[in-house]
C-alpha positions, -999 to 999 in steps of 0.1 A, spaced: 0 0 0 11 31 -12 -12 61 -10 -14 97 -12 -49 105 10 -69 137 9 -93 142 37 -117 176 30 -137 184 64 -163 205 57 -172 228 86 -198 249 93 -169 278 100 -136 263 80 -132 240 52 -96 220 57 -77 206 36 -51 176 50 -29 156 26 -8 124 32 12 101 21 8 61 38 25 34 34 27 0 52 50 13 78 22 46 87 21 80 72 30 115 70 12 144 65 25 165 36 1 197 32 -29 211 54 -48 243 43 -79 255 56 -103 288 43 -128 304 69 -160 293 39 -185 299 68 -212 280 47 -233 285 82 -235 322 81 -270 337 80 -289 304 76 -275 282 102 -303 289 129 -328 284 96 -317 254 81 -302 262 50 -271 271 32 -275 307 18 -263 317 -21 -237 338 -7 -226 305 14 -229 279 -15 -209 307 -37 -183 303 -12 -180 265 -9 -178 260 -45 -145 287 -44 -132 269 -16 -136 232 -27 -125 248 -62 -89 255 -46 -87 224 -26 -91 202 -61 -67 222 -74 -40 217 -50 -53 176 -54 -46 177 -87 -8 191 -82 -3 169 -55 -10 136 -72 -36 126 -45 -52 85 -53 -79 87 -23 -100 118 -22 -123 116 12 -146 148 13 -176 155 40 -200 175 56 -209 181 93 -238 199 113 -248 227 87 -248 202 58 -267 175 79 -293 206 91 -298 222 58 -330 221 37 -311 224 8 -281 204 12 -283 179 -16 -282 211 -43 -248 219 -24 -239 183 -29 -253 185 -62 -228 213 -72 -197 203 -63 -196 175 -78 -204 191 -108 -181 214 -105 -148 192 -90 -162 159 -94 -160 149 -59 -182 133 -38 -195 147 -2 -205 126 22 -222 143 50 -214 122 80 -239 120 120 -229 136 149 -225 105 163 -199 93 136 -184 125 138 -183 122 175 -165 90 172 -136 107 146 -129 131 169 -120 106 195 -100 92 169 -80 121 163 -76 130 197 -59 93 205 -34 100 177 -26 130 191 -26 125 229 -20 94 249 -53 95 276 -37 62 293 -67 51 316 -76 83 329 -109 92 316 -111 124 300 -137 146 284 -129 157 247 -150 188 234 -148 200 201 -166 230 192 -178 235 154 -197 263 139 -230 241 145 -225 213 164 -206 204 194 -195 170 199 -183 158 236 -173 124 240 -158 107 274 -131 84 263 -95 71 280 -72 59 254 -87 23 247 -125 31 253 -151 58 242 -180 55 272 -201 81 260 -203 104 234 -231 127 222 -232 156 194 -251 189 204 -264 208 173 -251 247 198 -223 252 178 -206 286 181 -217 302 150 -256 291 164 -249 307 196 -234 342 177 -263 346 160 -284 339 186 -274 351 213 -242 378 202 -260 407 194 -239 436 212 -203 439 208 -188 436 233 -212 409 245 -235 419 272 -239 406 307 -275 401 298 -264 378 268 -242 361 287 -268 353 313 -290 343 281 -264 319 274 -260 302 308 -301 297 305 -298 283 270 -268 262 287 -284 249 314 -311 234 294 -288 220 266 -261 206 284 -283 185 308 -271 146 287 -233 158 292 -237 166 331 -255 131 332 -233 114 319 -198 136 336 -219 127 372 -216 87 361 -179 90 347 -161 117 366 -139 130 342 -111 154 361 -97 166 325 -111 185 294 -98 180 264 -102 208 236 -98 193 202 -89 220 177 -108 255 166 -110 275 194 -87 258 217 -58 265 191 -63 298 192 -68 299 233 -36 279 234 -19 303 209 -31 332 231 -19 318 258 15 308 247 22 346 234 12 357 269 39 331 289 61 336 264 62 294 258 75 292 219 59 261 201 63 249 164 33 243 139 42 203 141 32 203 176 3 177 179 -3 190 222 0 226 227 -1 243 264 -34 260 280 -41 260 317 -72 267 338 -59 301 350 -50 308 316 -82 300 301 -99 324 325 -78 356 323 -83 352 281 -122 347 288 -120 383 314 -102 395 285 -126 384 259 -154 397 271 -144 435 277 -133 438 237 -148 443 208 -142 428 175 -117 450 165 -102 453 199 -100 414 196 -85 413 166 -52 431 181 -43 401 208 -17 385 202 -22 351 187 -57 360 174 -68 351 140 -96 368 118 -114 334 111 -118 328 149 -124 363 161 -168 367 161 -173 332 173 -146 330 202 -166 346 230 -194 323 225 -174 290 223 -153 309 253 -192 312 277 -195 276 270 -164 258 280 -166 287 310 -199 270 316 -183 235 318 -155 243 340 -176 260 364 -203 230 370 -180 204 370 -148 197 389 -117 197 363 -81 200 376 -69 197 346 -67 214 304 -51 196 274 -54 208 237 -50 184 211 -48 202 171 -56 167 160 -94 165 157 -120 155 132 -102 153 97 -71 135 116 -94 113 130 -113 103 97 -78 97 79 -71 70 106 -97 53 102 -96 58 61 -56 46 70 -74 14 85 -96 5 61 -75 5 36 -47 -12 56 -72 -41 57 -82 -39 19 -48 -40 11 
């Protein structure tokens, strides 16, 4: 077996891109590129994928099957997540990109995506038998899963992804203590299956997977002056440093977010939502601990794809 592999995750927020090579002996990742496509915006509370939003994935899946083509790519895996699965008129997105790049989108559960993440998060992080919980926050969903590194014990995708909750709920910039109280209503009510199931499993660490705990750890890393590479696959947050970001957060506007260091433009309106919700978790539930993985969905999918083909072979 000897394969070039291109998994395309398409978020509600980003589209990425991840190339790389396997062989019998594993693989290596050659290229990653994502574009903020944010098919979500304006029709993600409504269920469907606006023109402006369509226009915008067919650009960005456009570039991606260029980059295919240079790369000499044999396996192309492309699919869709919560705004795809939600969206009235998801099979006309479908629809066009194939007839545009010839590739085929699969739109994959929450459950399924649930169970990449995991995935990912194992390649990335050794759990050992501690049981952790792993939180991934999309545009439109947000998939929590309460794993060690041999077993998932529970896992569940919430369709109150961050681009959902900044539409509903961000109205003022900066946010409001009024729309943060909103949020903590909303919250209580949404979140009632994960504090189930964290009272039966007791998880003392959250995992972030990605997204917004990249740019957190980024944040935070500027701040402690701690200098990391791009190949790091863990990258350093703590409590305490979560929490003075989140005080931050929440006294700027966009453009006063926009000049912290380690900030970047595609993570900027939806970061103080995602930020109320993981503030949210860490207040009603004991954790002593924060790990970030940057392995998350798409990592997790080309595993498994790794796998499959491994057994094919």
């Amino acid at each position: 077996m000897n394969s070039k592999i291109a998994i395309i995750d398409m978020g509600t927020n980003t589209f990425h891109l991840l190339i790389a090579e396997a062989d019998e002996r594993g693989y290596r990742i050659i290229s990653r590129e994502r574009l903020a496509v944010k098919i979500g915006m304006g029709g993600i509370n409504q269920g469907v994928i606006t023109e402006a939003g369509i226009h915008r994935a067919l650009l960005a899946m456009q570039s991606f099957k260029n980059t295919i083509e240079l790369t000499g790519v044999t396996h192309v895996y492309a699919f869709g997540t919560s705004a795809l699965r939600n969206a009235s008129n998801s099979e006309e997105v479908v629809s066009k990109i194939k007839a545009l790049t010839n590739i085929d989108v699969n739109i994959i559960s929450g459950d399924k995506e649930a169970e990449f993440i995991y995935l990912g998060v194992k390649a990335a992080l050794h759990m050992e038998h501690e049981k952790s919980l792993i939180i991934d926050i999309g545009g439109g969903s947000v998939e929590f899963i309460i794993g060690d590194n041999d077993t998932i014990f529970w896992k569940r995708s919430l369709e109150i992804g961050a681009q959902r909750l900044l539409e509903q709920f961000h109205k003022n910039d900066p946010i409001t203590p009024a729309e943060i109280e909103a949020l903590d209503a909303y919250f209580a009510e949404a979140l009632v299956p994960v504090f189930d199931a964290l009272k039966i499993h007791h998880p003392e660490i959250l995992i972030g997977s990605s997204g917004t705990f990249d740019t957190l750890s980024d944040i935070f890393c500027i701040q402690h002056d701690i200098h990391k590479t791009a190949e790091e696959i863990e990258t350093p947050l703590s409590l305490a440093g979560f929490y003075e970001i989140y005080q931050e957060l929440l006294q700027k506007n966009r453009a006063e977010r926009m000049l912290i260091p380690g900030m970047i433009e595609m993570r900027v309106d939806m970061i103080v939502v995602a930020c109320c919700l993981i503030r949210y978790l860490l207040e009603h539930h004991a954790f002593r601990r924060i790990r970030v993985s940057t392995y998350s969905l798409k990592e997790g999918v080309f595993v498994s794809l790794i796998n499959s083909l491994k057994q094919h072979a």
